[in-house]
py3Dmol code that shows the C-alpha trace and the ligand (Angstrom):
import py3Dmol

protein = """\
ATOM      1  CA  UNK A   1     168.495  96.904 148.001  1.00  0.00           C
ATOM      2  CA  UNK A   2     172.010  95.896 149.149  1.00  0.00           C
ATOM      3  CA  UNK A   3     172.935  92.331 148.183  1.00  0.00           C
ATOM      4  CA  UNK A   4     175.994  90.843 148.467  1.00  0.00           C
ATOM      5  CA  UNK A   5     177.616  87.958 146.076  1.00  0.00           C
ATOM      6  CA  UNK A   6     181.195  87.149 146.204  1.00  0.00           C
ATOM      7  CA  UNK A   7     180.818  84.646 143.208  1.00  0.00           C
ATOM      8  CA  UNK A   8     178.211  84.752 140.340  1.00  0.00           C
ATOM      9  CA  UNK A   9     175.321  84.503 141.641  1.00  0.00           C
ATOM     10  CA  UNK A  10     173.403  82.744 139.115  1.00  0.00           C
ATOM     11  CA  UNK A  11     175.989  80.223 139.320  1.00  0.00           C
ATOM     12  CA  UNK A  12     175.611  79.770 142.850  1.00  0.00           C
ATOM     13  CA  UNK A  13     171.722  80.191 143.142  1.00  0.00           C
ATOM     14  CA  UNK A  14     171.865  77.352 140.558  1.00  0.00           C
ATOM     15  CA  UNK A  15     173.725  74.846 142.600  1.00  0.00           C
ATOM     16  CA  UNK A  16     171.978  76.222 145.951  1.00  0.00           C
ATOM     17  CA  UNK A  17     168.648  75.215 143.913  1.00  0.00           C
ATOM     18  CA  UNK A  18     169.840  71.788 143.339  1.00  0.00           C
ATOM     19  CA  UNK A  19     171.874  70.615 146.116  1.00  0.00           C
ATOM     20  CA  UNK A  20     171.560  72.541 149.506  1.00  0.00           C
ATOM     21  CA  UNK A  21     169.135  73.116 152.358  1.00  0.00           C
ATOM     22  CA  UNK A  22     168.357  76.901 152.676  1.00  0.00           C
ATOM     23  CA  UNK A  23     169.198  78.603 156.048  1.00  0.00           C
ATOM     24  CA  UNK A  24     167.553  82.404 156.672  1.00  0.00           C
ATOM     25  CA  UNK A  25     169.376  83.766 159.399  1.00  0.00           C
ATOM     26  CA  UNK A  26     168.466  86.824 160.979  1.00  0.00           C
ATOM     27  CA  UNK A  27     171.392  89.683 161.918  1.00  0.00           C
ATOM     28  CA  UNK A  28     174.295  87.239 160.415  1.00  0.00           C
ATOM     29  CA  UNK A  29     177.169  89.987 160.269  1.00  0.00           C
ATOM     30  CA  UNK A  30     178.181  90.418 164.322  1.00  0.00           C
ATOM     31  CA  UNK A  31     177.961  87.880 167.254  1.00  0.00           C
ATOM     32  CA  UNK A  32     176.097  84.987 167.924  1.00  0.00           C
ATOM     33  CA  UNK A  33     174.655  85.469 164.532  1.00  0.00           C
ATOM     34  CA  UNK A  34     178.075  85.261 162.338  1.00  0.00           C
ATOM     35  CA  UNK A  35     178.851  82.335 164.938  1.00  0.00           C
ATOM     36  CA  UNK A  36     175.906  80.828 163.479  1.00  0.00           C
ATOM     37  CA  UNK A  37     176.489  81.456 159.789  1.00  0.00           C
ATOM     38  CA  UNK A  38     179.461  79.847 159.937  1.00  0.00           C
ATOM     39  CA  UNK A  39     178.685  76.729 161.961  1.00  0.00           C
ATOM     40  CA  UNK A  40     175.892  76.458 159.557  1.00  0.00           C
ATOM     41  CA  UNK A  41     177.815  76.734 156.340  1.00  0.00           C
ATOM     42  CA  UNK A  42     180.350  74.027 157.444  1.00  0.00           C
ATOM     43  CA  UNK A  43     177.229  71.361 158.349  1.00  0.00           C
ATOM     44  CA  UNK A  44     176.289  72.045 154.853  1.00  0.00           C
ATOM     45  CA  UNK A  45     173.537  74.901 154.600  1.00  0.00           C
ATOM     46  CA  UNK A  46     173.649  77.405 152.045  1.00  0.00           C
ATOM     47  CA  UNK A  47     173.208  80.818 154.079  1.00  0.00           C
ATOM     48  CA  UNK A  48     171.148  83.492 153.171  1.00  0.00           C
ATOM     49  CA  UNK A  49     171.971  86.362 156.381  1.00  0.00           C
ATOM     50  CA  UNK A  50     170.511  89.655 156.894  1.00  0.00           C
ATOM     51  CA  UNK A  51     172.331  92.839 158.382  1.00  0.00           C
ATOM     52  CA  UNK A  52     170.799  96.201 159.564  1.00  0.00           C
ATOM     53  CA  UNK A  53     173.455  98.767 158.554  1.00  0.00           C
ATOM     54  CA  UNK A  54     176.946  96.693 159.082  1.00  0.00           C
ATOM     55  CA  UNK A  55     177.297  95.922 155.013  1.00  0.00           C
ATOM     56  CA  UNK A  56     181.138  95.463 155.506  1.00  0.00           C
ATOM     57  CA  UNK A  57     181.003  92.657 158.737  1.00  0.00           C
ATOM     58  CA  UNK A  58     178.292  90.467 156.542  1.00  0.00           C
ATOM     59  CA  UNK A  59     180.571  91.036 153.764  1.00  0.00           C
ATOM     60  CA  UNK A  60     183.648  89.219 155.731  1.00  0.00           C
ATOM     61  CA  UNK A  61     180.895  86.398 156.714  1.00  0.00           C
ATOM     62  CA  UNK A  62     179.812  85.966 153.438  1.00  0.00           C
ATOM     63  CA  UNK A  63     183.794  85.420 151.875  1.00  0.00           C
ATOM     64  CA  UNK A  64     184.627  83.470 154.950  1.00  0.00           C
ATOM     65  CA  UNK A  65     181.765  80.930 153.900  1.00  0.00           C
ATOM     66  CA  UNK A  66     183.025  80.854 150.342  1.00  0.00           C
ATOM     67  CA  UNK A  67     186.527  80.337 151.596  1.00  0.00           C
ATOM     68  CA  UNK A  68     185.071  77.254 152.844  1.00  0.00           C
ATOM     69  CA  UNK A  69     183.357  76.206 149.903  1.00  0.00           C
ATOM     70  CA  UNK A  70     179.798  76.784 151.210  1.00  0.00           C
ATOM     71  CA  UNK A  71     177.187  79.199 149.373  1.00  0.00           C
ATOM     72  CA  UNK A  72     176.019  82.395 151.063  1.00  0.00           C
ATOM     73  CA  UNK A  73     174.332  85.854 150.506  1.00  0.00           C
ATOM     74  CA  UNK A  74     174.056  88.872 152.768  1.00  0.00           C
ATOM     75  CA  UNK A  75     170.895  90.443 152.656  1.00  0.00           C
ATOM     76  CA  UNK A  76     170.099  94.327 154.059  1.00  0.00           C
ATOM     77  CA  UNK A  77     166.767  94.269 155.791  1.00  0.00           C
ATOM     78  CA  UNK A  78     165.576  95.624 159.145  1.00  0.00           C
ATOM     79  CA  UNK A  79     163.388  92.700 160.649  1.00  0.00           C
ATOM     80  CA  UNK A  80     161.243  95.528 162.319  1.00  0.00           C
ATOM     81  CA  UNK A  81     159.975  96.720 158.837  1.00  0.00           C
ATOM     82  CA  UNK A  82     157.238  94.441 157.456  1.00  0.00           C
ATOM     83  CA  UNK A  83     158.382  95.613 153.474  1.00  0.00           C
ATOM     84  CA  UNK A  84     162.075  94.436 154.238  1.00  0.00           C
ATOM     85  CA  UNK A  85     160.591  90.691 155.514  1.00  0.00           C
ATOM     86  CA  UNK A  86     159.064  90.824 152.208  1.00  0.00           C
ATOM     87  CA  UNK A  87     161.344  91.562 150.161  1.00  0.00           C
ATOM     88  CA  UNK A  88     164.005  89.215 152.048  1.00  0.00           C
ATOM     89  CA  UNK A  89     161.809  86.111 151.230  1.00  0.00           C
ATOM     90  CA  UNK A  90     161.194  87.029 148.127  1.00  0.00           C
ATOM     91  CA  UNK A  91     164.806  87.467 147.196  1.00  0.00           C
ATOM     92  CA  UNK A  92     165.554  84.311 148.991  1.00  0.00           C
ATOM     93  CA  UNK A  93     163.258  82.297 146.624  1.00  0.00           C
ATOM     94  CA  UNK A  94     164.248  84.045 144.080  1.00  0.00           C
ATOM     95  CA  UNK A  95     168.473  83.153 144.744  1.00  0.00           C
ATOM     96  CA  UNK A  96     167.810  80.149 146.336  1.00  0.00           C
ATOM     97  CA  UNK A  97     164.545  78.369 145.061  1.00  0.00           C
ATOM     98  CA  UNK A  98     164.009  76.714 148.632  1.00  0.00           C
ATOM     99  CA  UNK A  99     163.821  77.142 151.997  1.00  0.00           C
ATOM    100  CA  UNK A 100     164.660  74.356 155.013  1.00  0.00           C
ATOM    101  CA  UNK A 101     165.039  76.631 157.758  1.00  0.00           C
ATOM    102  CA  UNK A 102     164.858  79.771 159.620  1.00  0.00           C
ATOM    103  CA  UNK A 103     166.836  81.749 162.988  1.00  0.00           C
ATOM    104  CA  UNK A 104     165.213  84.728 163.879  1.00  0.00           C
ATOM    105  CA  UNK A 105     168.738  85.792 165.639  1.00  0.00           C
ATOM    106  CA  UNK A 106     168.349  89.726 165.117  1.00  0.00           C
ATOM    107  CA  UNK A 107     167.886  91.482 168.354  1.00  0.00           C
ATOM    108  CA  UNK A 108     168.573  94.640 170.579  1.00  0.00           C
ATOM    109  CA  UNK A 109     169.216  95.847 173.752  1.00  0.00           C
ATOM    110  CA  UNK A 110     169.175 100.123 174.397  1.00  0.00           C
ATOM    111  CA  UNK A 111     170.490 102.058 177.097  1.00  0.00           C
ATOM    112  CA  UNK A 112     170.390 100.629 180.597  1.00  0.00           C
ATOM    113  CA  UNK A 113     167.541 102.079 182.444  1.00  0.00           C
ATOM    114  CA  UNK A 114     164.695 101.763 184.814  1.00  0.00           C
ATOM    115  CA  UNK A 115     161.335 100.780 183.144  1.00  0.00           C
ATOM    116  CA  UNK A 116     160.084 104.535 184.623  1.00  0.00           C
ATOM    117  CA  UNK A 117     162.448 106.175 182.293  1.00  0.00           C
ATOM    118  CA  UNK A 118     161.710 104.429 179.263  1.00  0.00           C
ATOM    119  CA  UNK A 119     160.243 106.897 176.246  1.00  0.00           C
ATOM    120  CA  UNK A 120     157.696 105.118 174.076  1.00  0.00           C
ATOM    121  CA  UNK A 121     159.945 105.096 170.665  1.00  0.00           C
ATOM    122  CA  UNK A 122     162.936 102.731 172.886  1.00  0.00           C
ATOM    123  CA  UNK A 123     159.409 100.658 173.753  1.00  0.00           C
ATOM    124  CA  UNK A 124     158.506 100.380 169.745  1.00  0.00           C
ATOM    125  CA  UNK A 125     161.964  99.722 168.802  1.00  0.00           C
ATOM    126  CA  UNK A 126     162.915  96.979 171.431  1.00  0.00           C
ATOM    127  CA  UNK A 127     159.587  95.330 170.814  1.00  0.00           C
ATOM    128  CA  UNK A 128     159.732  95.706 166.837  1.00  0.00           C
ATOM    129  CA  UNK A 129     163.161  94.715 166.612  1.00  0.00           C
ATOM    130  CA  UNK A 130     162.807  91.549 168.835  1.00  0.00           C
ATOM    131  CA  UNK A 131     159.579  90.358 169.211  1.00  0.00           C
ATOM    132  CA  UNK A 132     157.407  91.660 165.420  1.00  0.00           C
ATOM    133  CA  UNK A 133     160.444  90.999 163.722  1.00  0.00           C
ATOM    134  CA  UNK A 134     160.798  87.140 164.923  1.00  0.00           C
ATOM    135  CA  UNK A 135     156.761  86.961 164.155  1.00  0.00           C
ATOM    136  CA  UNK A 136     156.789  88.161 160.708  1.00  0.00           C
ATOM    137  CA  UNK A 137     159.881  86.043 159.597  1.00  0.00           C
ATOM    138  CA  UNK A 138     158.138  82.960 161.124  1.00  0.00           C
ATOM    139  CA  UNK A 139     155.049  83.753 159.045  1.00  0.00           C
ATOM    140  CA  UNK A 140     157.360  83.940 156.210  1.00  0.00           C
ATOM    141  CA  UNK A 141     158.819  80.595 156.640  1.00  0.00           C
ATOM    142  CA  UNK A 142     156.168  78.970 157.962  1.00  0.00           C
ATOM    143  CA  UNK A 143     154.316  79.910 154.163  1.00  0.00           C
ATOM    144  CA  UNK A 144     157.707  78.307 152.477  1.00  0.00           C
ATOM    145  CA  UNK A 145     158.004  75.185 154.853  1.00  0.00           C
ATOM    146  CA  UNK A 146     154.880  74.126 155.921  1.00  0.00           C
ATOM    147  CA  UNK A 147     153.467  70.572 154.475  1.00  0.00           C
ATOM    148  CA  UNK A 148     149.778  72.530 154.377  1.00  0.00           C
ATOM    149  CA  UNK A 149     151.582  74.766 152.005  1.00  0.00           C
ATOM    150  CA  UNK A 150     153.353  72.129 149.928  1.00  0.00           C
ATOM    151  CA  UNK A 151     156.576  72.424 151.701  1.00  0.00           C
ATOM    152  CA  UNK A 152     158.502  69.954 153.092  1.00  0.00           C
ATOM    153  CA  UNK A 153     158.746  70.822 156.403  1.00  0.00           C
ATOM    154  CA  UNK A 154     162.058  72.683 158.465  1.00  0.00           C
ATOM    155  CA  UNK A 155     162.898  73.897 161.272  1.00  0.00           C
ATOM    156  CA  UNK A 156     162.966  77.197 163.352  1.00  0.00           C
ATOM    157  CA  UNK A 157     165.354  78.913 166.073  1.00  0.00           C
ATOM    158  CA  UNK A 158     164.273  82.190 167.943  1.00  0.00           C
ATOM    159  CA  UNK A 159     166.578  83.332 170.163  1.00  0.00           C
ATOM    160  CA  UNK A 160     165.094  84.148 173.647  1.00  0.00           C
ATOM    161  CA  UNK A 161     167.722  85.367 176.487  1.00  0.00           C
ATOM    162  CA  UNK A 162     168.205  84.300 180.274  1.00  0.00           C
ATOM    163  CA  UNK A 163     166.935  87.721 180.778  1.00  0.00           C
ATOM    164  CA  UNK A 164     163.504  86.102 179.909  1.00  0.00           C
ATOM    165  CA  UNK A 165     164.298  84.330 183.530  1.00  0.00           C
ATOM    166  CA  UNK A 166     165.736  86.940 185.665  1.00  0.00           C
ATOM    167  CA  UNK A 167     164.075  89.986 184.365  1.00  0.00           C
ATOM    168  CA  UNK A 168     167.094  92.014 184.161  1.00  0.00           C
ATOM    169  CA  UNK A 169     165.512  94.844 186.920  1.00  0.00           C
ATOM    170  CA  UNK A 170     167.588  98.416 186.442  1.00  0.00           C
ATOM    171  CA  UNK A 171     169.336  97.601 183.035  1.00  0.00           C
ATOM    172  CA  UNK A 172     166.258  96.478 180.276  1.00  0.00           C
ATOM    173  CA  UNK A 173     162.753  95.200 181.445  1.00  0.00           C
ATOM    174  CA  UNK A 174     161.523  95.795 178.136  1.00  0.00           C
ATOM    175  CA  UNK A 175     164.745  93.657 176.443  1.00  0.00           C
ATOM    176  CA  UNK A 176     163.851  90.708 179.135  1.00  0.00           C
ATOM    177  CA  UNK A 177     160.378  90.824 178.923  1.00  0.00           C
ATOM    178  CA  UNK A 178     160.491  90.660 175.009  1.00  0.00           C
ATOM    179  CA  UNK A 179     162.047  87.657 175.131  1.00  0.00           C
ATOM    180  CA  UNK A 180     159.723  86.390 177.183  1.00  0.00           C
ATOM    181  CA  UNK A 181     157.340  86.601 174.246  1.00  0.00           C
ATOM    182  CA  UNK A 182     159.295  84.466 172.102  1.00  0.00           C
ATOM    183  CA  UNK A 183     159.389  81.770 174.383  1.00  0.00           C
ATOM    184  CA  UNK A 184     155.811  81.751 174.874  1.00  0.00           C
ATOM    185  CA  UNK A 185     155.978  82.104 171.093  1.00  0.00           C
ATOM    186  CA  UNK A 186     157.885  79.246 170.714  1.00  0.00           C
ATOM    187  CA  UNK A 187     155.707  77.167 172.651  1.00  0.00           C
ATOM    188  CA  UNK A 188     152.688  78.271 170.643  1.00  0.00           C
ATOM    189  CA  UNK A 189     154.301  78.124 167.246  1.00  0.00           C
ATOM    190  CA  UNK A 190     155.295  74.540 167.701  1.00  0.00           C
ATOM    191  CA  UNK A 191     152.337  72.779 168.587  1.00  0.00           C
ATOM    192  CA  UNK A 192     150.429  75.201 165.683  1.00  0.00           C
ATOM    193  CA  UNK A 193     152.835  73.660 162.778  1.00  0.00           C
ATOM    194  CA  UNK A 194     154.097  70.301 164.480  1.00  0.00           C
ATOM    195  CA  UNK A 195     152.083  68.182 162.244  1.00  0.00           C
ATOM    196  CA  UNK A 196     153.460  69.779 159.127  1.00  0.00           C
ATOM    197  CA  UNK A 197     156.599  69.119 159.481  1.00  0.00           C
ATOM    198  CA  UNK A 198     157.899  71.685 161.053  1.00  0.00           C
ATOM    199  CA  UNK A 199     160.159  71.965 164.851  1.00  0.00           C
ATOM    200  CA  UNK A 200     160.280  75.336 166.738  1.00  0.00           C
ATOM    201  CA  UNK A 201     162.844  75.823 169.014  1.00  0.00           C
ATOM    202  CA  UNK A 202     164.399  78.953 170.888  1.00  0.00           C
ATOM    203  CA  UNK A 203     167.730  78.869 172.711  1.00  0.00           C
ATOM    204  CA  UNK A 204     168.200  81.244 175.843  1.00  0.00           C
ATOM    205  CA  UNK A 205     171.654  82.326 175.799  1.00  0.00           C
ATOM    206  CA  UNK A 206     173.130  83.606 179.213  1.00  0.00           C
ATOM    207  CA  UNK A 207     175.702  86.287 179.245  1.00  0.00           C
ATOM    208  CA  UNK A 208     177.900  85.805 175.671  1.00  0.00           C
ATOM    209  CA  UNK A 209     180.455  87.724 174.777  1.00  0.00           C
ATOM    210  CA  UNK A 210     179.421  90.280 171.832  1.00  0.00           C
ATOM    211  CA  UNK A 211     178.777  93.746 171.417  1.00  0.00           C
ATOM    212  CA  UNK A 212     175.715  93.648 172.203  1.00  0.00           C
ATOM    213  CA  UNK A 213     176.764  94.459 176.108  1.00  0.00           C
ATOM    214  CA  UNK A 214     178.336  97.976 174.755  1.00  0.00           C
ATOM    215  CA  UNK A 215     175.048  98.542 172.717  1.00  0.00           C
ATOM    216  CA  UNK A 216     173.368  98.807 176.408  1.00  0.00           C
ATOM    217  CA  UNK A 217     175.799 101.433 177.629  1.00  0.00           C
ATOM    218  CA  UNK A 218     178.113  99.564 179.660  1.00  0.00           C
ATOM    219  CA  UNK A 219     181.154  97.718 177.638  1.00  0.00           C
ATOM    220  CA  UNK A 220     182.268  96.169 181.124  1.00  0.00           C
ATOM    221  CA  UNK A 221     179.020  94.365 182.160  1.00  0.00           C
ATOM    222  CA  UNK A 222     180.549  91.078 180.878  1.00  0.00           C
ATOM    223  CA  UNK A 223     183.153  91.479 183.252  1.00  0.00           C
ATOM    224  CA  UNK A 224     180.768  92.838 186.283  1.00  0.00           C
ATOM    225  CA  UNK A 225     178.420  89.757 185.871  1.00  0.00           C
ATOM    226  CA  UNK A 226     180.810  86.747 185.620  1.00  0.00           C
ATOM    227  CA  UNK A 227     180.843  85.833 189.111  1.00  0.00           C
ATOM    228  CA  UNK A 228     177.358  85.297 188.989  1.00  0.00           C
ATOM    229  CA  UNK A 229     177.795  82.675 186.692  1.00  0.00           C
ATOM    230  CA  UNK A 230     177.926  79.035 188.158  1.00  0.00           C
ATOM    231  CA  UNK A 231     180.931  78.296 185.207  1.00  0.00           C
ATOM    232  CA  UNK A 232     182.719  81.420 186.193  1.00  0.00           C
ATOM    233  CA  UNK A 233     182.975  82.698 182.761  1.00  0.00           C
ATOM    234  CA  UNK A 234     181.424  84.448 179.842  1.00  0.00           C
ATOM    235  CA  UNK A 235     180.457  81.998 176.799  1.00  0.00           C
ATOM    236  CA  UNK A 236     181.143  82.364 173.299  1.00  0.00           C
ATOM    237  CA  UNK A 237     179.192  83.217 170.001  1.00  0.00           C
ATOM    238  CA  UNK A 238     180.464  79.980 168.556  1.00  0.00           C
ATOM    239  CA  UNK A 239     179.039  77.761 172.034  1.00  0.00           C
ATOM    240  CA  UNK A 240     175.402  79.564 171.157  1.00  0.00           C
ATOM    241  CA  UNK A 241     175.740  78.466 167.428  1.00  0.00           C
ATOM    242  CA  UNK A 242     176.538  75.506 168.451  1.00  0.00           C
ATOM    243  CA  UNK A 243     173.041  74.436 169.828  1.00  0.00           C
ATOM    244  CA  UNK A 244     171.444  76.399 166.947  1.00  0.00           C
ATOM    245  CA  UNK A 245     172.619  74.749 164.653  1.00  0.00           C
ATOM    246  CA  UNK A 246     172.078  71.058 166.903  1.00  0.00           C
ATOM    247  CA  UNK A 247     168.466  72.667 167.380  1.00  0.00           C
ATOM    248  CA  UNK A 248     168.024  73.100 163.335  1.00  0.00           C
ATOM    249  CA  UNK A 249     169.756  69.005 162.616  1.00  0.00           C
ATOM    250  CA  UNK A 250     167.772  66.108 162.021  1.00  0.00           C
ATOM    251  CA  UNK A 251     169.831  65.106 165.237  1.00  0.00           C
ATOM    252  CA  UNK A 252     167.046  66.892 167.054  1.00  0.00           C
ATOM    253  CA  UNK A 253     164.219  65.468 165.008  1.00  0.00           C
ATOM    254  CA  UNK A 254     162.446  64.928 168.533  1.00  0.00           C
ATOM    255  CA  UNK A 255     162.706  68.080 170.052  1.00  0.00           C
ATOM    256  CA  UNK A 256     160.071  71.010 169.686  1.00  0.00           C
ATOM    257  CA  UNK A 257     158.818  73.647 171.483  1.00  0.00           C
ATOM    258  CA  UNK A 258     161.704  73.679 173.891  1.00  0.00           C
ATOM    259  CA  UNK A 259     164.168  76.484 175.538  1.00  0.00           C
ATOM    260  CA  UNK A 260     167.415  75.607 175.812  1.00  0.00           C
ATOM    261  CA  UNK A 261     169.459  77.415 178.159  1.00  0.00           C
ATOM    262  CA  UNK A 262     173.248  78.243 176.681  1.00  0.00           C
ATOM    263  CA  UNK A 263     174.012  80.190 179.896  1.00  0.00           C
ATOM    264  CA  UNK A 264     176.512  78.472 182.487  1.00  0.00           C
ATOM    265  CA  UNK A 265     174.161  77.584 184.747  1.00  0.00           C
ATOM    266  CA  UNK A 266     173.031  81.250 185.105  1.00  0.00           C
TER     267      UNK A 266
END
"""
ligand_1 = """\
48
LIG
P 175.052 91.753 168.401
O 176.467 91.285 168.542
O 174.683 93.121 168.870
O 174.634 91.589 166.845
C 173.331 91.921 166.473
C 173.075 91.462 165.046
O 171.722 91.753 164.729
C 173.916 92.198 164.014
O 174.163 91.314 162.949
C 173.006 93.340 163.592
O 173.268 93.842 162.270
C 171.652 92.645 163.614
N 170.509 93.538 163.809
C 170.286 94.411 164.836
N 169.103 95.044 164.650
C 168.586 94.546 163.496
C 167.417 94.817 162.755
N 166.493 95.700 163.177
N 167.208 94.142 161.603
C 168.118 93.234 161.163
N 169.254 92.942 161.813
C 169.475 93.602 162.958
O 174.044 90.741 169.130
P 174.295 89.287 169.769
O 174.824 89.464 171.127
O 174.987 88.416 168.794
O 172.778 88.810 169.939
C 172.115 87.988 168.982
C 170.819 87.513 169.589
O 171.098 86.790 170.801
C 169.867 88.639 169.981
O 168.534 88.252 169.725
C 170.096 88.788 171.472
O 168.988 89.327 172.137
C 170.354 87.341 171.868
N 171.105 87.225 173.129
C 172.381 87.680 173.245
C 173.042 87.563 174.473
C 174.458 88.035 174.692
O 174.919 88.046 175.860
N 175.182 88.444 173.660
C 172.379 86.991 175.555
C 171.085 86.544 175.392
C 170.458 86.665 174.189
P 174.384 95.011 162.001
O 175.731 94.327 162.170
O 174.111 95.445 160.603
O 174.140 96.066 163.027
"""
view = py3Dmol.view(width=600, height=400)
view.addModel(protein, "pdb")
view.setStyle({"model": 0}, {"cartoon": {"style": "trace"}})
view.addModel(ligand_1, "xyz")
view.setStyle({"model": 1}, {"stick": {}})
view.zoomTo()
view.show()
């Protein structure tokens, strides 16, 4: 298992254990994810963030954090591999001794195609990677936060897509339409655990620049789409982690089950 401390860690689990709230975040090393890390680590979270295979980019997340005086580990795990969710919580309990909250951020796109053309492993992966993976991390969490378990309650982000809205027809039906499962898993999730203590949000960004658009085939769709935007522009990791992190504050102590579009008025 890949884990990476900057500091010593039993040092810093120690003062995670005493003084701050515990943030999993899913795919923490590139885009909205890092945004996220960050933003969280300055409002006070310690971070525990997973990578798939990008050890060096969580690396630079992690240090960044510590720069700024905030606590964080980067965890290896691929959230489409029920063992790896395991052993992620475990080590999280085991570094940490608590957990207040959880994004399930991880995601993927695959080569731009019609759904006709689509082989049955892309299916597995797109749907493993975005949909199982957010499922069995909630499950996880909700064990850890949820008054019926002893906990003391937290919050959750899943991050669903404006393709969830528009479909995305010709590029990745299988992409939108797993997102559209986590909003109706949002919905569901939060009235199952609102009375103990726990909020479930999801926030649907729009089109935000990361690599995620080069993942898909096509490193210029950023540039193709803007004008369909009503702001005329592409938005940024840091303006998604921005409502995550709102989303995961006791400043939204009254909001569950939402989707909030972060997409320019796409
Ligand atoms: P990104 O730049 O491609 O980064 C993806 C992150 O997820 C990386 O940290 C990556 O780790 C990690 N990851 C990928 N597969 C994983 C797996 N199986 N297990 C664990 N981690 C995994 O993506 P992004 O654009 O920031 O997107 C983040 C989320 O926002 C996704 O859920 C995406 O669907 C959603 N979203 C993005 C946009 C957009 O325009 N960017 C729009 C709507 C929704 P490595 O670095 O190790 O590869």
């Amino acid at each position: 298992m890949d884990l990476i401390w900057h500091r010593q860690p039993i040092f810093l689990a120690t003062r995670a254990r005493s003084m701050s709230n515990t943030l999993v975040l899913t795919g923490g090393s590139r885009g909205i994810g890092a945004a996220t890390a960050l933003r969280a680590a300055r409002a006070g979270y310690a971070v525990a963030l997973t990578y798939l295979g990008n050890a060096q980019a969580a690396s630079a997340i992690v240090e960044a954090i510590e720069r700024g005086g905030g606590r964080a580990l980067a965890i290896q795990a691929d959230v489409a591999k029920a063992d790896d969710i395991t052993r992620l919580f475990d080590t999280v309990d085991r570094e940490f001794g608590r957990l207040d909250a959880l994004v399930n951020n991880a995601g993927i796109t695959a080569q731009q195609m019609r759904v006709d053309a689509m082989d049955v492993a892309r299916l597995q992966r797109v749907f493993d990677t975005n949909i199982l993976g957010s499922f069995l991390c909630a499950q996880a969490a909700v064990r850890r936060m949820s008054t019926r378990y002893g906990g003391r309650g937290g919050a959750i982000v899943n991050l669903s897509s404006a393709a969830a809205r528009l479909g995305s027809p010709g590029e990745f039906v299988d992409y939108a339409a797993s997102k559209g499962a986590i909003d109706t898993f949002t919905l569901g999730l939060a009235k199952e655990v609102a009375g103990e203590g726990i909020r479930v949000n999801a926030v649907r960004p729009g089109l935000i620049d990361t690599d995620i658009h080069a993942s898909s085939g096509e490193p210029g769709r950023l540039e193709r789409l803007k004008p369909s935007v009503p702001l005329q522009r592409a938005g940024s990791a840091d303006e998604v982690a921005a409502a995550i992190v709102w989303l995961l504050s006791d400043d939204a102590s009254y909001v569950t089950g939402t989707c909030l579009d972060v997409a320019g008025g796409r």
